[in-house]
Short mmCIF file of the C-alpha atoms (twelve columns), coordinates in Angstrom:
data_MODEL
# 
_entry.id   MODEL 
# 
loop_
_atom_site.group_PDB 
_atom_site.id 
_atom_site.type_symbol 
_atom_site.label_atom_id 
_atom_site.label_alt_id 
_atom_site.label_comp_id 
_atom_site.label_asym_id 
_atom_site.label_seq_id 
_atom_site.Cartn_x 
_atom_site.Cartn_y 
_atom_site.Cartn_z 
_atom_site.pdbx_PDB_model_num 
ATOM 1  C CA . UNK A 1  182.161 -60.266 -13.934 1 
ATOM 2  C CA . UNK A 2  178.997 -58.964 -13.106 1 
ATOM 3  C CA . UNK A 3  178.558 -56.600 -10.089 1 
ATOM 4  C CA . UNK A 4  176.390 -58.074 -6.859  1 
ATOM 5  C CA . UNK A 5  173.821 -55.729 -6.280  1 
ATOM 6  C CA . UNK A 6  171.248 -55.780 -2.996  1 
ATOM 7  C CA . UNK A 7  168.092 -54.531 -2.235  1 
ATOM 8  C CA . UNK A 8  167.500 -52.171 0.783   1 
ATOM 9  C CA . UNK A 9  164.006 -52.133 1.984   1 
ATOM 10 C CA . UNK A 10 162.852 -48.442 3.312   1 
ATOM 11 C CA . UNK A 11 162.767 -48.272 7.106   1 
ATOM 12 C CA . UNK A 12 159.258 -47.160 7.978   1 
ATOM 13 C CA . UNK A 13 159.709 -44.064 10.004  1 
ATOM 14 C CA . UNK A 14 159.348 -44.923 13.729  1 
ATOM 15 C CA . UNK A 15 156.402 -42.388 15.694  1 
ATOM 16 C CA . UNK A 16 156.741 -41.785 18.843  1 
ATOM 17 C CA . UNK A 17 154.004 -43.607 20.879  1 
ATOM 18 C CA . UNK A 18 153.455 -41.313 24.041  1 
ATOM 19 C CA . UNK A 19 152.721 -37.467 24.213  1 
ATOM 20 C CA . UNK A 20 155.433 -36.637 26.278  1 
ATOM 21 C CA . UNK A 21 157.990 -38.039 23.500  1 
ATOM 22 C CA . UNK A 22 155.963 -36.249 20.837  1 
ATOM 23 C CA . UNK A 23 156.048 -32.583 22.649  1 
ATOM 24 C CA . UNK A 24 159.809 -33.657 23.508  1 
ATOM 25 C CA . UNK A 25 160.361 -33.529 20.063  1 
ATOM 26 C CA . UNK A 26 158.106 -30.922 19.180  1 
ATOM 27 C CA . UNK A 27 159.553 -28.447 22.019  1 
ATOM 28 C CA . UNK A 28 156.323 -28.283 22.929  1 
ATOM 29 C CA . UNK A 29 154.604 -28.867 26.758  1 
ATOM 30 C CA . UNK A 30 152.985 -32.267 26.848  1 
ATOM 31 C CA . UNK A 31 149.731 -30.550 28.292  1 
ATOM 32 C CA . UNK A 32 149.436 -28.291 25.500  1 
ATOM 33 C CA . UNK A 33 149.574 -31.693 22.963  1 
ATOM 34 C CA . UNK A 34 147.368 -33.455 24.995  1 
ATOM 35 C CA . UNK A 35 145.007 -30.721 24.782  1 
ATOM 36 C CA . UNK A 36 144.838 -30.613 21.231  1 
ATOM 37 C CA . UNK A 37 144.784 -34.290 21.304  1 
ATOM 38 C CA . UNK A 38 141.377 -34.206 23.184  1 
ATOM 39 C CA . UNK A 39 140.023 -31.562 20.681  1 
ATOM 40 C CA . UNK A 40 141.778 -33.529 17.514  1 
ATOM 41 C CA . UNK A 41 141.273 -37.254 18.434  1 
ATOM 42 C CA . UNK A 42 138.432 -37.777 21.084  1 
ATOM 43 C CA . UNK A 43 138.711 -40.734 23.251  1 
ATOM 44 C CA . UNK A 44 136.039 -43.055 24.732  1 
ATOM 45 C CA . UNK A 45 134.734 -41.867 28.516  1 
ATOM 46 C CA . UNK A 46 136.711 -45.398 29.163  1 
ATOM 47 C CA . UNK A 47 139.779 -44.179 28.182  1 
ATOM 48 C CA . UNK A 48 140.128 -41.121 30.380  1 
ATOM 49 C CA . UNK A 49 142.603 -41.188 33.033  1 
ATOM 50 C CA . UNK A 50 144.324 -43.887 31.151  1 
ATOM 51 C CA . UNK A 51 147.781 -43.153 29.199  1 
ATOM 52 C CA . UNK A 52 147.864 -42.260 25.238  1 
ATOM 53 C CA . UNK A 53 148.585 -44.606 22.916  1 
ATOM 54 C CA . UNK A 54 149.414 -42.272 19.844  1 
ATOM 55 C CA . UNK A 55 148.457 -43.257 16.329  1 
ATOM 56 C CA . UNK A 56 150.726 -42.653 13.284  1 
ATOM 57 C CA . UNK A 57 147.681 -40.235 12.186  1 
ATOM 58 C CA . UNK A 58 147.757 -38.623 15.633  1 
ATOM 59 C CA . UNK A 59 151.382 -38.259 14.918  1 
ATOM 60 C CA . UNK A 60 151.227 -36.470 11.958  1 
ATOM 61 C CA . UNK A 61 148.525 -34.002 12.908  1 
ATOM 62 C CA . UNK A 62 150.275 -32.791 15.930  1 
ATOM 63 C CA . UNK A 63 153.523 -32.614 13.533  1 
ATOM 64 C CA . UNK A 64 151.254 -30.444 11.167  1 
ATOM 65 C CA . UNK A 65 150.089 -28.572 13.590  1 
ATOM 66 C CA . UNK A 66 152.909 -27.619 15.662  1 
ATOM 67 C CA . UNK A 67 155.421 -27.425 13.217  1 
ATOM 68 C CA . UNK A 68 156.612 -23.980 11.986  1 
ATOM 69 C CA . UNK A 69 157.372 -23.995 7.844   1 
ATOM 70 C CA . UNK A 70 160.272 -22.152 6.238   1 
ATOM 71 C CA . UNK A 71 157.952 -19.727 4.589   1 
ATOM 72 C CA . UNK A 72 155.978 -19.100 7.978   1 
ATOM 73 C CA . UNK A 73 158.700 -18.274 9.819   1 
ATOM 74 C CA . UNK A 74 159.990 -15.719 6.751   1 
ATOM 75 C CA . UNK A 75 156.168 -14.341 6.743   1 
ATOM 76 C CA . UNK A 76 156.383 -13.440 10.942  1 
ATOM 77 C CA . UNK A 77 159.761 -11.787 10.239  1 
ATOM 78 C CA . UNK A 78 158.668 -9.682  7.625   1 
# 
């Protein structure tokens, strides 16, 4: 008898959509992401005052950016 085999399809990773669930995750003040948010990703003069609407590139940049790696934690303890 043959064996019934199935197909799971990856889950794309879900990004968080707002700053302040980003620098939740990051441990991170929200002012301090939005900041480099400004700098990073620069917004029409429309936009300001309006609420973030992160991008799965914006996501990854501030995850880059704010994320400490194995070896550069080692290298400030040494």
């Amino acid at each position: 008898m043959a064996k019934a085999t199935t197909t799971v399809e990856p889950i794309e990773e879900k990004f968080p959509t707002r700053p302040n669930d980003l620098a939740k995750e990051l441990d991170m003040s929200p002012k301090v992401l939005r900041s480099f948010l400004r700098q990073e990703f620069t917004r029409p003069a429309e936009k300001k005052n309006s609420s973030w609407e992160l991008t799965k590139e914006m996501v990854i940049a501030a995850r880059e950016r704010f994320t400490k790696e194995a070896d550069e934690v080692e290298a400030e303890t040494t």
